[in-house]
VOVEX-616843 format. One record per residue (C-alpha): residue in three letters; x, y, z; chain. Coordinates in Angstrom, 3 decimals. Example, Ala and Ser with C-alpha at 12.3 -4.5 7.8 and 13.67 -1.06 7.14 Angstrom:
+-----+----------+----------+----------+----+
|  aa |        u |        v |        w | ch |
+-----+----------+----------+----------+----+
| ala |   12.300 |   -4.500 |    7.800 |  A |
| ser |   13.670 |   -1.060 |    7.140 |  A |
+-----+----------+----------+----------+----+
//
This chain:
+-----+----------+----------+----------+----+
|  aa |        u |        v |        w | ch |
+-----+----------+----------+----------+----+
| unk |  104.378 |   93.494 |  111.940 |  A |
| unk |  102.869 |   93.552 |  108.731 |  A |
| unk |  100.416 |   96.197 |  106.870 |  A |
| unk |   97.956 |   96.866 |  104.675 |  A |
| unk |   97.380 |  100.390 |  102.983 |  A |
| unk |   94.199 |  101.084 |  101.028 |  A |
| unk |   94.185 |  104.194 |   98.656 |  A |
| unk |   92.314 |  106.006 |   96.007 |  A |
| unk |   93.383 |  104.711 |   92.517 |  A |
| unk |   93.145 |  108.354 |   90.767 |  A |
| unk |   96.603 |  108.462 |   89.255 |  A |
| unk |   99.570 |  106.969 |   91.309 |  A |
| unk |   98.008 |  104.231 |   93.113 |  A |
| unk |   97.519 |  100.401 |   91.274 |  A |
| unk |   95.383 |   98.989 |   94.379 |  A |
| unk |   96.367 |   97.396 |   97.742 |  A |
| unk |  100.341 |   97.621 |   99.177 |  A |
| unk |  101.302 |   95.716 |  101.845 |  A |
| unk |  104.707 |   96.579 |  104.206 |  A |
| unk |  106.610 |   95.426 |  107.557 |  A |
| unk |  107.620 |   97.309 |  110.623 |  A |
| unk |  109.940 |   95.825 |  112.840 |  A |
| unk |  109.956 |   98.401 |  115.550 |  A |
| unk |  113.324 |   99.622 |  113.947 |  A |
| unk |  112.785 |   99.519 |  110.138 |  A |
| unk |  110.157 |  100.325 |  107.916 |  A |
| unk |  109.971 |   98.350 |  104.567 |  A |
| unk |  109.359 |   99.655 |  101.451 |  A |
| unk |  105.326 |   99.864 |  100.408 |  A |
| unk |  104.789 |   97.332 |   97.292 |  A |
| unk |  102.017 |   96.404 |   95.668 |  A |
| unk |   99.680 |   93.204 |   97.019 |  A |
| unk |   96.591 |   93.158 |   95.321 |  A |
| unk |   95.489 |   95.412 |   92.568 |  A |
| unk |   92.422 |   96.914 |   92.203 |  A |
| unk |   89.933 |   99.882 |   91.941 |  A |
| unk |   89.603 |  102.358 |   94.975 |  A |
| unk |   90.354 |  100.159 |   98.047 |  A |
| unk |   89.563 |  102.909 |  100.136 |  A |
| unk |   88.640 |  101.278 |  103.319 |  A |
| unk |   89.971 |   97.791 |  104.359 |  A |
| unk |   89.718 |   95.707 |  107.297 |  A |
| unk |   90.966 |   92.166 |  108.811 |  A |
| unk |   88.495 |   88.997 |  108.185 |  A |
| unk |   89.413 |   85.548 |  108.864 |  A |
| unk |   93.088 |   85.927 |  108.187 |  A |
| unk |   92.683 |   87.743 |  104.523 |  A |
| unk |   91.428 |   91.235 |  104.316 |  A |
| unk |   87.852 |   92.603 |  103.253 |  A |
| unk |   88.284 |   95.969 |  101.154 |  A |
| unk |   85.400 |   98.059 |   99.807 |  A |
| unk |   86.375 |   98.936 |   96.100 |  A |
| unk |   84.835 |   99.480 |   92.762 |  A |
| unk |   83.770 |   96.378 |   90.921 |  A |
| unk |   82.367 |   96.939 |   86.965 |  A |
| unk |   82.022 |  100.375 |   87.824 |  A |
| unk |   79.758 |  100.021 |   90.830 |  A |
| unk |   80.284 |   99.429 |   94.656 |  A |
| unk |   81.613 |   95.949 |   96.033 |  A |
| unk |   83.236 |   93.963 |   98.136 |  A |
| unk |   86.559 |   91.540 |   97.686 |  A |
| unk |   88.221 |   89.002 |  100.215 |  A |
| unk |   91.377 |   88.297 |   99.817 |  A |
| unk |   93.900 |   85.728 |  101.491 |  A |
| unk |   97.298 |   86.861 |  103.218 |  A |
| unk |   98.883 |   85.444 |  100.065 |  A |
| unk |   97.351 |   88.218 |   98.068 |  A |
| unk |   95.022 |   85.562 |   96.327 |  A |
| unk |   91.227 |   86.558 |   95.773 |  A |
| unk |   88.708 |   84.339 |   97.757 |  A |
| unk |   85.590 |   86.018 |   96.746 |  A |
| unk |   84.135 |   89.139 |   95.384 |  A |
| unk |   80.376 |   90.759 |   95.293 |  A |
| unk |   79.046 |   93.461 |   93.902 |  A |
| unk |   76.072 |   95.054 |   95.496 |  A |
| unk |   75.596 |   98.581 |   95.557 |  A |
| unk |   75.729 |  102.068 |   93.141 |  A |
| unk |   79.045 |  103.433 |   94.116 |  A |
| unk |   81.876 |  102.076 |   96.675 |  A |
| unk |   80.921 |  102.266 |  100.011 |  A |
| unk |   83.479 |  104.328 |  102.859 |  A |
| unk |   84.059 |  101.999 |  105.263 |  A |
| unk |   84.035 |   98.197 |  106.011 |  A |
| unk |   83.804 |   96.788 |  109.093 |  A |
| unk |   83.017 |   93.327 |  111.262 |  A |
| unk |   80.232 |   93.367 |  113.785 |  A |
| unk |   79.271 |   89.589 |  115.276 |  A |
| unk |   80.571 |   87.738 |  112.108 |  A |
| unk |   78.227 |   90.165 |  109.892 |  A |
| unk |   80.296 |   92.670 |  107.735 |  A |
| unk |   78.898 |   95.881 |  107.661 |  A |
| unk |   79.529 |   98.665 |  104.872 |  A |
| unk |   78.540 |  102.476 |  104.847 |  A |
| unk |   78.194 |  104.731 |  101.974 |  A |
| unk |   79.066 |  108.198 |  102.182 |  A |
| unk |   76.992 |  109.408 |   98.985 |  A |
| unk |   74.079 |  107.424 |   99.160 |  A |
| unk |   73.937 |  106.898 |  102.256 |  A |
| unk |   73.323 |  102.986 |  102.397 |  A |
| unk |   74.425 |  100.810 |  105.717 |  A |
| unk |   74.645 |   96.954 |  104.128 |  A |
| unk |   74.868 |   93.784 |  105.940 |  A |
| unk |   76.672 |   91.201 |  104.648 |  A |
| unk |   77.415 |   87.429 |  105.309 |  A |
| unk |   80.222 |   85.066 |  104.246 |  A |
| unk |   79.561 |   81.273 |  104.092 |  A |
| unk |   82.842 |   80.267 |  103.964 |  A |
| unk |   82.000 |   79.956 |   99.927 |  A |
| unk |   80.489 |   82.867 |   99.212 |  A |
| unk |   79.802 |   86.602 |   99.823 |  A |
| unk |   76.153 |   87.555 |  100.158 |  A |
| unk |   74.000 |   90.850 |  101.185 |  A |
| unk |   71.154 |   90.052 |  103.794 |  A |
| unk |   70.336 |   93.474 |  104.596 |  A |
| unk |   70.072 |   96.936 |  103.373 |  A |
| unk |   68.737 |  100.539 |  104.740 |  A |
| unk |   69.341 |  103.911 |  102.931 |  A |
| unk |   69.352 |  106.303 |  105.841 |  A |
| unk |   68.863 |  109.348 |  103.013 |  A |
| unk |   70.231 |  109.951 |   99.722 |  A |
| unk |   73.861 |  111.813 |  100.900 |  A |
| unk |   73.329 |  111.641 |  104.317 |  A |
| unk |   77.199 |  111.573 |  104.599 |  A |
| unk |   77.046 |  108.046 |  106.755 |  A |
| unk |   80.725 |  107.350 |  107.574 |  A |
| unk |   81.388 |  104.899 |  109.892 |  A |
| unk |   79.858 |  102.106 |  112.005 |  A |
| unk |   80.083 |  100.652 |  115.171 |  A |
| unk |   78.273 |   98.471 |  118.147 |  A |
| unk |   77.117 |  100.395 |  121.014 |  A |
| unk |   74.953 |   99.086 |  123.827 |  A |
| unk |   73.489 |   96.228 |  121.477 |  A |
| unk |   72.750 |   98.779 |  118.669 |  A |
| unk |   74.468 |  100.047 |  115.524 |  A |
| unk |   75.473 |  103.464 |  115.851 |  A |
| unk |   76.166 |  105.262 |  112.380 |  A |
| unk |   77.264 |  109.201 |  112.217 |  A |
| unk |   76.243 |  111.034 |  109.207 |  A |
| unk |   78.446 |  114.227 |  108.797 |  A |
| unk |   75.755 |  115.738 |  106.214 |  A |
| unk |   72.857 |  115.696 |  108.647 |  A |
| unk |   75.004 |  116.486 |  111.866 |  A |
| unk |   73.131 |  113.262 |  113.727 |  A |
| unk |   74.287 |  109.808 |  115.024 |  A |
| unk |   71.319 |  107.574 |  113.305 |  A |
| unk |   70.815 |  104.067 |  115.582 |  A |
| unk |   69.732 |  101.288 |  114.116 |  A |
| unk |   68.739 |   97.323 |  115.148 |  A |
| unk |   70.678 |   94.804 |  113.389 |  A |
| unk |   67.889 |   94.133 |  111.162 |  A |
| unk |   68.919 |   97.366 |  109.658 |  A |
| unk |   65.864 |   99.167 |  110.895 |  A |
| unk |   66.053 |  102.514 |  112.491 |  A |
| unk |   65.061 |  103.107 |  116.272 |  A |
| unk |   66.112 |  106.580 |  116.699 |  A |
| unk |   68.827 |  109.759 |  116.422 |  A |
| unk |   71.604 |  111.646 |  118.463 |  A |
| unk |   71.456 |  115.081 |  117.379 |  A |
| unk |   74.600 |  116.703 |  117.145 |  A |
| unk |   75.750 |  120.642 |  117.213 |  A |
| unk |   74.939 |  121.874 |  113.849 |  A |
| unk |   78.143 |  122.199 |  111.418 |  A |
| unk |   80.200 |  119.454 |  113.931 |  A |
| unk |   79.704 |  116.548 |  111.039 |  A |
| unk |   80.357 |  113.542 |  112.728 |  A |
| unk |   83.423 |  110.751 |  111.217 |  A |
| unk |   84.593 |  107.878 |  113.012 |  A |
| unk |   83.923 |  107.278 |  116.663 |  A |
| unk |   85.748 |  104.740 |  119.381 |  A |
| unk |   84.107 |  103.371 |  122.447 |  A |
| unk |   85.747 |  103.775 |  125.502 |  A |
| unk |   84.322 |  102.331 |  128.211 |  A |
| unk |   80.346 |  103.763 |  128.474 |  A |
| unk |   81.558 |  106.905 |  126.476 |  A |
| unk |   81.467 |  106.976 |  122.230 |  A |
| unk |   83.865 |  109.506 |  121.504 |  A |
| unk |   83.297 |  111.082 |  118.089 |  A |
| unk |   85.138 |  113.520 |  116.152 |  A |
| unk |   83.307 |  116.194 |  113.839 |  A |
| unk |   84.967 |  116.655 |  110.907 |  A |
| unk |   84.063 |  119.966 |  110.373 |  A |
| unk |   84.289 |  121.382 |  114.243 |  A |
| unk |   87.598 |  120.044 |  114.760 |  A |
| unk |   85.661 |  118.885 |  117.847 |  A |
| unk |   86.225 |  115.275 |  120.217 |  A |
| unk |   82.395 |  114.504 |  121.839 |  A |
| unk |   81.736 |  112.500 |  124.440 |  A |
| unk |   78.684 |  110.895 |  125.005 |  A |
| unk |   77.059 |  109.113 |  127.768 |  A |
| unk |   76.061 |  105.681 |  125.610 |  A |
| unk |   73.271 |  105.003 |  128.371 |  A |
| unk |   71.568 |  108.423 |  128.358 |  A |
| unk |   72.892 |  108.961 |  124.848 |  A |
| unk |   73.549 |  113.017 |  125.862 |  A |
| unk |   77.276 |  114.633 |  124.713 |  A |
| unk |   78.592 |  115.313 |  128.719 |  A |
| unk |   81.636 |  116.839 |  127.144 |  A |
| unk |   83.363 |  118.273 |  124.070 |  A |
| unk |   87.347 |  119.306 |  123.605 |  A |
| unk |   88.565 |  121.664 |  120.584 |  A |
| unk |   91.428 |  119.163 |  118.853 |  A |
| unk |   93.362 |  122.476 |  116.772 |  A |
| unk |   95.167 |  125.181 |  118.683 |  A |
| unk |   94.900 |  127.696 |  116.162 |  A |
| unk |   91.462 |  129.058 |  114.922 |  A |
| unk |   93.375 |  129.271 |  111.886 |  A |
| unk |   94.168 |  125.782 |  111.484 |  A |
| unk |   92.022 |  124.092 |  108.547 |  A |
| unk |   89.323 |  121.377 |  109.750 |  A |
| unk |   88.915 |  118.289 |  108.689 |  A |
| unk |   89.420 |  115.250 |  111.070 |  A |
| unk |   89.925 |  112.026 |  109.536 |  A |
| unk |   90.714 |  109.342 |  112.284 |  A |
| unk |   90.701 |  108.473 |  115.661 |  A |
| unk |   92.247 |  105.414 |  117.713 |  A |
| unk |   92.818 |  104.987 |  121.691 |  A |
| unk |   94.786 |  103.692 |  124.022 |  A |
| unk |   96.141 |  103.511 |  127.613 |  A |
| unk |   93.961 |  106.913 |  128.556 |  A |
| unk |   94.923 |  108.578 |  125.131 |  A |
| unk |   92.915 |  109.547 |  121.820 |  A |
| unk |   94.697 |  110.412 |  119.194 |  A |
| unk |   92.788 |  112.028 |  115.897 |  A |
| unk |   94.074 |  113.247 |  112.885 |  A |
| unk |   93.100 |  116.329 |  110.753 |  A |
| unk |   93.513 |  115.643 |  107.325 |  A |
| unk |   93.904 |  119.859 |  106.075 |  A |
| unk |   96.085 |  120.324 |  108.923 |  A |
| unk |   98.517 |  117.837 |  108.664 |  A |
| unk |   98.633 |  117.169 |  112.603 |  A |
| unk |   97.841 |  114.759 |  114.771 |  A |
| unk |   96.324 |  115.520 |  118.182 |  A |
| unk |   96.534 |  113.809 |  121.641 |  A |
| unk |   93.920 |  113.891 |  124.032 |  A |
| unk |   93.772 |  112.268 |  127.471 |  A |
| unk |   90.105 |  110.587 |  128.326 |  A |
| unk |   89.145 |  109.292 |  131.836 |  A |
| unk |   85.004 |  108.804 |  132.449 |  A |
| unk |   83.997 |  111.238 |  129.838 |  A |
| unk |   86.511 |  114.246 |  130.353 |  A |
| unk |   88.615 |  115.068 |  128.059 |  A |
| unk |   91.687 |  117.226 |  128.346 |  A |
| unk |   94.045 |  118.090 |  124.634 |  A |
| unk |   97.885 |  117.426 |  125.535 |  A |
| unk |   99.677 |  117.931 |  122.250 |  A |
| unk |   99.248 |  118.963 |  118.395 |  A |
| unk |  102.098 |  117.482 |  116.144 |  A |
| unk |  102.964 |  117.417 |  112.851 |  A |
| unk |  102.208 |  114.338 |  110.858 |  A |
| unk |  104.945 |  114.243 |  108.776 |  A |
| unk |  103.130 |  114.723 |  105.802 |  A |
| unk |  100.413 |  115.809 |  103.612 |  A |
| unk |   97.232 |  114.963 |  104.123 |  A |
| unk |   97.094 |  112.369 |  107.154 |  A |
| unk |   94.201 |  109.939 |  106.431 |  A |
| unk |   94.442 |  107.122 |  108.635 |  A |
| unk |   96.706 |  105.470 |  110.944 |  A |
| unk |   97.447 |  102.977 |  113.200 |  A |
| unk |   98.623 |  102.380 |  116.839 |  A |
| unk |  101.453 |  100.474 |  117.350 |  A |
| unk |  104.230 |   99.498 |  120.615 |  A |
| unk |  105.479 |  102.761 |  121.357 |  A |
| unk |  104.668 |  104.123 |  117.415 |  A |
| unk |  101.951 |  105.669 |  115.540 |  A |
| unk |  102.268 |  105.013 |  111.732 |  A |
| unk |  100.367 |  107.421 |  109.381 |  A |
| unk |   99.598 |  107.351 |  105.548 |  A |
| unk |   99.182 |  110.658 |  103.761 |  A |
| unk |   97.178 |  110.833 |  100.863 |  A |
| unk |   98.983 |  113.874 |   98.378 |  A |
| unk |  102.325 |  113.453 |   98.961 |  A |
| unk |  102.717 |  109.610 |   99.272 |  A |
| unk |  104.550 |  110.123 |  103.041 |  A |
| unk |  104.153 |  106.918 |  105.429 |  A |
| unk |  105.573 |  108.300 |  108.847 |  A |
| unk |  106.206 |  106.265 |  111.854 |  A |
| unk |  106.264 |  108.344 |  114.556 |  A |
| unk |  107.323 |  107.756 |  118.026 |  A |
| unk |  104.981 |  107.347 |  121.195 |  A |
| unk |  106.748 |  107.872 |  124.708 |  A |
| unk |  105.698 |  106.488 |  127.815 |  A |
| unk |  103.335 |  109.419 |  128.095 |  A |
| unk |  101.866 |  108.838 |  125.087 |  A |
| unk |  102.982 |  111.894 |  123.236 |  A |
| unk |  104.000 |  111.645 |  119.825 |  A |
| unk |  108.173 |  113.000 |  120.072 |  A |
| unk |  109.723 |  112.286 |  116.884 |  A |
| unk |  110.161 |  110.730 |  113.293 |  A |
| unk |  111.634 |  106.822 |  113.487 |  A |
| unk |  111.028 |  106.007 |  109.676 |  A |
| unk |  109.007 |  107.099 |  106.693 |  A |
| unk |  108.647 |  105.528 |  102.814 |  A |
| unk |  106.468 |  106.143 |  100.475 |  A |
| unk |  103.324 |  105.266 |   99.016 |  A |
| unk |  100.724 |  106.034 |   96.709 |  A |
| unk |   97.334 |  107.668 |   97.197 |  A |
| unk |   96.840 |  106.202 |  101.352 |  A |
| unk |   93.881 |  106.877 |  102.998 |  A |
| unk |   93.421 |  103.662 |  105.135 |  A |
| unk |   96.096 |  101.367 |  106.860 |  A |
| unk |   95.925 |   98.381 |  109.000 |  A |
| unk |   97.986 |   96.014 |  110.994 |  A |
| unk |   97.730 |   92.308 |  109.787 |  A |
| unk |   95.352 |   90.033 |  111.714 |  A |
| unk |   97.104 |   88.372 |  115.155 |  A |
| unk |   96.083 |   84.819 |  115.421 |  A |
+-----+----------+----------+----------+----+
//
């Protein structure tokens, strides 16, 4: 399988690296498509959408599995957080200014159609479809804000104050959500939009805070914590939530990472590490199969499947 890792271009990193796992071996991370910040990437039409900066502003660039730029916009103040595809829309959010843009490609050409600023930094971090609406969790003001997919606002989930709400999953009628600075997986009830249930993801009220990402699957949600250097593993069934295990991630600073068969494979932004780490038929994360190195990582994701 191959990968992409985004990163933060501060010293180390030159843009976008690209690597294969086999299940067995992990190839060396090299570089496939410099750039500026690609801190957020995504899979689009066989290329990959990142978010990076563009003439010193926020944009947007396409580019083909070959590493080959299709198109590029620029369109905001700063780089937005995240990227992501919603019904053949692409969506960006903007941590700082707290922007959610909707954006269109042609099959020429990228172009905005839409654009809300839910408040200047409202801390908006992720987005994601939820019962025909676009749910977007802004850690600075502790609430879920809802919007239409004209990009105008129809209402707010208030969350416990401090929790900041990340990056959420949907599993089933529950959006699970972890707060970023709780250290706290919510459920909520996506028809009654009410949190039914909440699970404490650190074992140690000494552990530092500061989720990062979350994935699922086969009954399992795994989240990292980014100050902790752990991942944790928490079974889900109808809105309960139960925490099985707290590992180490092999690294410093575990930003993102992805699920694969019988693997998790996290990229660490300070010291470089990319760990695979093994998944057993439980789903608990047992040991370390491979690692390498690259620079700056704070987003990774598996090549498109046709």
């Amino acid at each position: 399988m191959k990968g992409y890792i985004g990163t933060y271009t501060t010293s180390r990193s030159k843009g976008i690296y690209s690597f294969d796992w086999d299940g067995n071996k992990l190839s060396t991370p090299e570089l496939f498509y410099p750039c500026q910040d690609p801190k957020y990437l995504t899979s689009f039409q066989g290329g990959i959408l990142a978010v990076v900066k563009l003439e010193g502003k926020g944009g947007l660039i396409y580019v083909d599995a070959h590493g080959n730029q299709i198109a590029q916009l620029v369109y905001e103040e700063s780089p937005s957080c995240y990227v992501g595809v919603i019904q053949d829309h692409i969506y960006t959010v903007n941590y700082h200014t707290g922007v959610v843009s909707c954006l269109a490609w042609d099959g020429n050409q990228l172009t905005l159609k839409h654009q809300i600023r839910i408040q200047d930094k409202a801390g908006s971090h992720h987005i994601l479809e939820v019962n025909g609406y676009l749910w977007v969790p802004c850690l600075m003001l502790d609430q879920i804000v809802i919007l239409n997919f004209d990009l105008y606002e129809v209402g707010r989930i208030d969350m416990e104050k401090g929790s900041g709400p990340r990056h959420a999953i949907l599993v089933d009628h529950y959006y699970y959500i972890c707060g970023e600075l709780s250290n706290i997986l919510y459920a909520i009830d996506v028809d009654t939009r009410q949190v039914v249930s909440r699970e404490e993801l650190l074992v140690s009220k000494k552990d530092t805070k500061g989720t990062a990402a979350i994935a699922y699957e086969n009954g399992k949600i795994y989240v990292s914590t980014r100050f902790s250097d752990v991942i944790s593993v928490v079974s889900v069934h109808e809105g309960q939530m139960h925490l099985e295990q707290v590992v180490s991630s092999m690294g410093i600073h575990p930003r993102d990472f992805v699920l694969g068969e019988n693997s998790l494979l996290v990229v660490h932004k300070d010291d470089d590490e990319v760990a695979v780490l093994k998944r057993d038929q439980n789903g608990h994360l047992t040991k370390r199969l491979a690692h390498q190195k690259a620079p700056e990582g704070v987003c990774v994701i598996w090549e498109e499947k046709e």
